[in-house]
C-alpha positions as CSV (number, residue, x, y, z in Angstrom):
1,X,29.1,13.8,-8.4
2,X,28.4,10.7,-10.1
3,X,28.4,10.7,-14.2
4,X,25.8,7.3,-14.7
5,X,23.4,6.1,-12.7
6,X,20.5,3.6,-13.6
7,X,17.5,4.8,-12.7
8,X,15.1,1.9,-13.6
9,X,11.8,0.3,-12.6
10,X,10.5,-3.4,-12.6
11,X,7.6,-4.4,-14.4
12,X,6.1,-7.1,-16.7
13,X,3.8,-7.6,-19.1
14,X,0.8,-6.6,-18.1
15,X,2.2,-3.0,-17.9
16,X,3.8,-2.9,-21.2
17,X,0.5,-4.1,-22.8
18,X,-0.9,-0.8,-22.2
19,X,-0.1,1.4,-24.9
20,X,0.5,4.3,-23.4
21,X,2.7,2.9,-20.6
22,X,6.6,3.0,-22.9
23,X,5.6,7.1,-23.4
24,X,5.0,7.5,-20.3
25,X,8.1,5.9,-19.0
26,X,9.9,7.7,-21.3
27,X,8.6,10.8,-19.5
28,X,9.8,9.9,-16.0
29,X,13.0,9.6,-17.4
30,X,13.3,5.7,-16.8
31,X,16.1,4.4,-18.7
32,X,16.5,0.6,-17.5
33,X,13.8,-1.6,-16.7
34,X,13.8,-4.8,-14.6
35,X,12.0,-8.2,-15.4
36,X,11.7,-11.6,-15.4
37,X,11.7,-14.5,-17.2
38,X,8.1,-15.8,-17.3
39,X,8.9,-19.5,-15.6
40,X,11.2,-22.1,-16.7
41,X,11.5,-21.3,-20.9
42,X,11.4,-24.7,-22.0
43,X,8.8,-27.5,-22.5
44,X,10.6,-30.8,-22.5
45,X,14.5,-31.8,-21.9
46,X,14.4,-33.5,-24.5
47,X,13.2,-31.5,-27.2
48,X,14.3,-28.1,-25.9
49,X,10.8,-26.9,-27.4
50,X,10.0,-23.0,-25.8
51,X,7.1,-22.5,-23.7
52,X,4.4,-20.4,-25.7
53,X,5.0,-17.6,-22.3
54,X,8.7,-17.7,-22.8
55,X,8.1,-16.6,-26.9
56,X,5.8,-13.5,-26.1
57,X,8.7,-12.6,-23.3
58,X,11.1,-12.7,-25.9
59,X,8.9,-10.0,-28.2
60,X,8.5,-8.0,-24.8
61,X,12.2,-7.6,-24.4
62,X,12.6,-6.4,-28.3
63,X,10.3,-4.3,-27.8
64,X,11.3,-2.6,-25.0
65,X,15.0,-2.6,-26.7
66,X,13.2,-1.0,-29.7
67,X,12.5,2.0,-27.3
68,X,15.6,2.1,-26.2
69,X,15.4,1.1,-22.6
70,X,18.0,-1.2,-21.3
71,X,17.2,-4.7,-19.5
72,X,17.8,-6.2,-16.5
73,X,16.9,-9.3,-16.8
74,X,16.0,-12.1,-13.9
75,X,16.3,-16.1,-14.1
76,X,13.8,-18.8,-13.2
77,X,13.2,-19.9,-9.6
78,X,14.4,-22.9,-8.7
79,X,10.7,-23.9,-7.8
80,X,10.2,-23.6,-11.8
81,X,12.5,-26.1,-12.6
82,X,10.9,-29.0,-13.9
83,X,11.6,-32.6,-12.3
84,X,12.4,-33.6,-15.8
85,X,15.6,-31.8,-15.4
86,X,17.1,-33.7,-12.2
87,X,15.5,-34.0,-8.9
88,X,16.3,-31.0,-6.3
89,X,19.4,-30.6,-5.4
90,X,21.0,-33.4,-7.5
91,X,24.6,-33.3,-9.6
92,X,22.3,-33.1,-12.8
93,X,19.9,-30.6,-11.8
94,X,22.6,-28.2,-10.8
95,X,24.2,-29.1,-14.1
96,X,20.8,-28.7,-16.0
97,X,20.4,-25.5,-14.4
98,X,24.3,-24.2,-15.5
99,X,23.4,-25.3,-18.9
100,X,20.1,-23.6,-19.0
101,X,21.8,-20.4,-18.1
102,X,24.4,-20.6,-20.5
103,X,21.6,-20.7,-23.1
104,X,19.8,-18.0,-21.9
105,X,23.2,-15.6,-22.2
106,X,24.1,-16.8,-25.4
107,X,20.1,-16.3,-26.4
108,X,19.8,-12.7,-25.0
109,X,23.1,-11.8,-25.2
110,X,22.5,-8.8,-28.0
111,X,19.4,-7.3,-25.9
112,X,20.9,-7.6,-22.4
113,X,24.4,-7.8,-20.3
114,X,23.0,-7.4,-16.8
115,X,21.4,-10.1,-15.1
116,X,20.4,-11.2,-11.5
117,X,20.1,-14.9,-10.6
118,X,16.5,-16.0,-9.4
119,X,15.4,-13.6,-6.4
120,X,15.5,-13.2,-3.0
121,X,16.5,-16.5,-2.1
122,X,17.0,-15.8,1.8
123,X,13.6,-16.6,2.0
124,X,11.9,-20.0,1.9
125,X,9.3,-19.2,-0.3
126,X,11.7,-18.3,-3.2
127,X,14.4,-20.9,-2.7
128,X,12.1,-24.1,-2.5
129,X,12.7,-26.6,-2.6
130,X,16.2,-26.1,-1.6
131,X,18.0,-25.4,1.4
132,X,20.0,-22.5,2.2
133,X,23.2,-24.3,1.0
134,X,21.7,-25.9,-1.9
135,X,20.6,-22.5,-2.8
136,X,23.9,-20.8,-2.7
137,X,25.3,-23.8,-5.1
138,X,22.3,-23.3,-7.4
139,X,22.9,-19.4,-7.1
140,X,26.9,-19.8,-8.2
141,X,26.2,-22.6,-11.1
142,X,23.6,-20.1,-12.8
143,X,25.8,-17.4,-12.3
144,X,28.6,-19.5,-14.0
145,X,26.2,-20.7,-16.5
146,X,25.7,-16.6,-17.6
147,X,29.2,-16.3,-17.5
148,X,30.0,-19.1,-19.9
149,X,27.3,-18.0,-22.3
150,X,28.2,-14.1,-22.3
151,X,31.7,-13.9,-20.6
152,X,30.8,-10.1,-20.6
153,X,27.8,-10.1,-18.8
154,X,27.3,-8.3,-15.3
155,X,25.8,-11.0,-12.4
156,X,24.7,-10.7,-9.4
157,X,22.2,-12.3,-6.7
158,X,20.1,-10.0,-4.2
159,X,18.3,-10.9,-1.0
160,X,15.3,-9.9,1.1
161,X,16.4,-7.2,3.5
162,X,19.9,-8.1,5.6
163,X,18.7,-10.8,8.0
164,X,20.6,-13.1,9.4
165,X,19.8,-16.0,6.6
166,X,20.7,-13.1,4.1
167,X,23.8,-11.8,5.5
168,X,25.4,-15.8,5.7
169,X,24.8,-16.2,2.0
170,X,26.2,-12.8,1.1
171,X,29.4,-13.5,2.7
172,X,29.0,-17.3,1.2
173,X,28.7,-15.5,-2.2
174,X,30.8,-12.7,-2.6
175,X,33.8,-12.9,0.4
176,X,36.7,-15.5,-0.8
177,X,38.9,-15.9,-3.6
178,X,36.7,-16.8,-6.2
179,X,34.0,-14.5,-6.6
180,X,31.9,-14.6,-9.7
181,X,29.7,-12.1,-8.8
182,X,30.6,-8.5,-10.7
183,X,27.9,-6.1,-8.6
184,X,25.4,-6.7,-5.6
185,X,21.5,-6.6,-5.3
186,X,19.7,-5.4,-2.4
187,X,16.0,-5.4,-1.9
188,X,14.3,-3.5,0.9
189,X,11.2,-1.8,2.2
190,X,11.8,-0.3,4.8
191,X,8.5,1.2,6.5
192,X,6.2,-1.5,5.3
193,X,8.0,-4.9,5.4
194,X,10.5,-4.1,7.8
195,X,10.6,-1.0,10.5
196,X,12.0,2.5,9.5
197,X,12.2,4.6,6.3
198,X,14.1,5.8,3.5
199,X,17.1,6.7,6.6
200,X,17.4,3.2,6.7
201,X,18.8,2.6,3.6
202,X,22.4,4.6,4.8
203,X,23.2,2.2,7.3
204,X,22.1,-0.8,5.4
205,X,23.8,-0.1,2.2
206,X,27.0,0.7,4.2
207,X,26.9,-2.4,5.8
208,X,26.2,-4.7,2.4
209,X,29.1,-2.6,0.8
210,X,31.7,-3.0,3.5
211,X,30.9,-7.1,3.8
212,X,31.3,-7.3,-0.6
213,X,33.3,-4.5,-1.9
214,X,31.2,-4.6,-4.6
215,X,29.0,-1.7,-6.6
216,X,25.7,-1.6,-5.3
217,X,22.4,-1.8,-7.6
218,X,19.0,-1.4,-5.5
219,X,17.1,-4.2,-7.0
220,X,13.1,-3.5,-5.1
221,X,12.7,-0.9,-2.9
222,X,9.2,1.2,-2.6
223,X,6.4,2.1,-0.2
224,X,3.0,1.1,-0.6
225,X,0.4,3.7,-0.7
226,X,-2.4,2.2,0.7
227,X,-3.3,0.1,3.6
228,X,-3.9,1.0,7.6
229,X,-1.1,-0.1,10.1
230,X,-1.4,-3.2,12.7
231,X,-1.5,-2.2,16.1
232,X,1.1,-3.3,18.6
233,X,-1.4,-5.6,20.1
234,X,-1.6,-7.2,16.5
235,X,1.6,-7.3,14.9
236,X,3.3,-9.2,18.1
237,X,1.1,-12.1,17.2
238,X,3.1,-12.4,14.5
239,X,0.1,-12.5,12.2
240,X,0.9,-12.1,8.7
241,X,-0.4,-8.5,7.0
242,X,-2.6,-10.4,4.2
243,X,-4.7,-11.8,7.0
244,X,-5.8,-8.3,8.5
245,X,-5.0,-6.4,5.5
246,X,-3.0,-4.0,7.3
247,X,1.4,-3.2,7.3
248,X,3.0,-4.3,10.1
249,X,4.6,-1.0,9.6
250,X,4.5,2.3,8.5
251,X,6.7,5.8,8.1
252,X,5.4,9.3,9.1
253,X,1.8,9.2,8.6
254,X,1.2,6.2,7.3
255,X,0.5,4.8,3.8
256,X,-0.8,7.0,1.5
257,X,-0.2,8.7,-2.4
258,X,1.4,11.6,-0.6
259,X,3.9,9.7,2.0
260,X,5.2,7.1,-1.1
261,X,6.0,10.0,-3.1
262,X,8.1,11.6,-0.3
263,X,9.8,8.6,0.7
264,X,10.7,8.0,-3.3
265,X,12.5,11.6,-2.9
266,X,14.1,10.6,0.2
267,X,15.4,7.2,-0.8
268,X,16.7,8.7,-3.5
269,X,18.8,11.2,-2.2
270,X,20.0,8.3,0.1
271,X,21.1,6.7,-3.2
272,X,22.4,9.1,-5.2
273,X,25.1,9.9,-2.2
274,X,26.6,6.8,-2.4
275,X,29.4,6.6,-5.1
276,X,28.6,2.4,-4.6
277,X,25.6,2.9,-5.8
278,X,24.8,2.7,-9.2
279,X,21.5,2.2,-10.0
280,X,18.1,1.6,-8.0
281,X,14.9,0.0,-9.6
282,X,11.6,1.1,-8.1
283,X,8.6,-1.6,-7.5
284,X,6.9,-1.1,-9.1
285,X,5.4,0.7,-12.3
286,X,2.2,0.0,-11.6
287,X,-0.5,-0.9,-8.7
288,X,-2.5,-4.3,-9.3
289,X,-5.7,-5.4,-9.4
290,X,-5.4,-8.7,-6.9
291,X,-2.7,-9.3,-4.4
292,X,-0.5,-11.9,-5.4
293,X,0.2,-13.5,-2.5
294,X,-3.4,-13.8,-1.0
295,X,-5.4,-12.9,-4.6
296,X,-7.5,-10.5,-3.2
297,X,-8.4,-7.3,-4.5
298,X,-9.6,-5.5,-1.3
299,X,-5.8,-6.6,0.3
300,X,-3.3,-3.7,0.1
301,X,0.0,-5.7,0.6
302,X,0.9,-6.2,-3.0
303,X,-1.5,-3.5,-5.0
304,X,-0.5,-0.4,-4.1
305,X,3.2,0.0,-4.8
306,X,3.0,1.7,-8.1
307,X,3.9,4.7,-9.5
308,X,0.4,4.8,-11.8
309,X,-2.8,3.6,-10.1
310,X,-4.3,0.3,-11.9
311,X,-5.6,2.2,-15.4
312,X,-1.9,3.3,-16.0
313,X,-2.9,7.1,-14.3
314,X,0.1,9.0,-12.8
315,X,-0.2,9.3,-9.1
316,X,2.1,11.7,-6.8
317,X,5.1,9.0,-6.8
318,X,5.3,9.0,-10.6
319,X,6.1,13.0,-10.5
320,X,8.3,12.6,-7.4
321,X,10.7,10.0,-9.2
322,X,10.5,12.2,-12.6
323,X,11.7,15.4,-10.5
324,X,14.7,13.0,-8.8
325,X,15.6,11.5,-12.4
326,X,15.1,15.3,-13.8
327,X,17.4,17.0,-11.5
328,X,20.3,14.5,-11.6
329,X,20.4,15.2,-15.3
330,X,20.4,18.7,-14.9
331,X,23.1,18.8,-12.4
332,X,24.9,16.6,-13.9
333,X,24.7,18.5,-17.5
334,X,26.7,21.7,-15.8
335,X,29.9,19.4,-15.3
């Protein structure tokens, strides 16, 4: 039985603008909350002047602290960099970019001790413009840049799914003698992005923990409740869901309010079996408006995921992972 887990969710700040929504986390039983830095925090190398985004982050994250949630907090991209700083890829971008980090530690160091470098870097459009190996370099100077600032902070990178581009720079990250990484993310969705279902997750997470030896935090995981499914015809065009508006995939019935908040039991209990595991952040807290990737609001890739519909109202999902968090305190209060 395991004594801790961190049962957490990512969100930003349009969800903590809405006043009820720290209540109503607090009701679910959410304890940890996942989020990232709004772009690169500074205006000019020189000056070292914050970004007017990067100030309002910084009241976010003492307010949520306030509450008493804990943070988990994510860098910039490498995309947000600004050519000021070096060019791509360069001895004093990769040295501006330590630096930066270091900073960052030493400036959030009281409100936060975990920490996750950039995201999902397996994939092209996170790591531009680097390569894959100048994105492993850039992933192990933040991390050492974290380290420096707040030697007792927790680090870790996390990738999309376990392709082939994700399992190489797992094993070029955390397999060798000098690993700085203390714990492992691991994003997946398995029955929209990628074939299967909460079942999934056993073999995947068995696999990641076997190749790292290292403790296991689910940084995205979720199913979208919204959205019809491609046919075969369709998906083996390779077209990309946006353009139809419909999942390449789905699991049981498809995507709906009542099949997200069963896979979100599932999953769970996938989770919670695993002594490696120890903690798992739902994406997200709330559906959106507008699509991020294509900005439409009739798309269902990226506006349904949420646990409360887009005027902060519980749906089924927000009850399923209240009755998950719910019972593992109960159990766990008998030992």
């Amino acid at each position: 039985m395991k004594n801790d887990f961190m049962f957490g969710i990512y969100c930003d700040g349009t969800d903590i603008q809405r006043k009820d929504t720290i209540k109503r986390m607090h009701e679910v039983g959410i304890e940890w909350i996942r989020t990232q830095i709004p772009g690169f925090p500074f205006k000019d190398p020189e000056k070292l002047e914050f970004t007017d985004n990067f100030l309002a982050f910084t009241k976010m994250i003492e307010n949520l602290r306030a509450n008493g949630f804990q943070i988990l907090l994510i860098t910039f991209f490498p995309s947000q960099v600004p050519e000021s700083f070096g060019t791509s890829g360069s001895s004093r971008y990769y040295q501006n970019c330590e630096n930066i980090c270091r900073f960052l530690a030493q400036y959030f160091e009281k409100d936060v001790q975990y920490w996750k470098i950039a995201n999902e870097m397996n994939l092209k459009m996170f790591r531009k413009p680097l390569t894959i190996d100048e994105a492993i370099r850039y992933l192990k100077v933040c991390g050492k840049g974290i380290k420096k600032g707040n030697p007792s902070a927790k680090i870790c990178v996390n990738m999309a799914d376990f392709d082939e581009t994700a399992l190489y720079m797992y094993k070029k990250l955390y397999c060798g003698k000098k690993v700085i990484f203390d714990y492992v993310g691991s994003n997946g969705y398995f029955g929209s992005w990628h074939p299967g279902g909460p079942h999934s997750w056993d073999t995947a997470l068995e696999k990641l923990h076997k190749l790292t030896k290292k403790p296991i935090v689910i940084q995205e995981w979720g199913y979208s409740s919204k959205g019809d499914v491609m046919t075969e015809d369709e998906r083996s065009t390779g077209v990309y869901p946006c353009k139809l508006k419909k999942w390449w995939y789905k699991w049981k019935d498809g995507h709906s309010e009542k099949e997200q908040a069963e896979y979100i039991v599932e999953a769970m209990n996938v989770f919670l079996s695993k002594q490696y595991v120890i903690g798992a952040f739902y994406f997200m807290w709330s559906d959106r408006e507008r699509c991020w990737q294509c900005g439409l609001p009739d798309c269902p890739i990226e506006t349904g995921w949420g646990l409360t519909d887009t005027k902060g109202n519980p749906k089924p999902s927000y009850y399923a992972y209240q009755s998950v968090i719910q019972s593992f305190k109960q159990v766990r209060g008998t030992f």
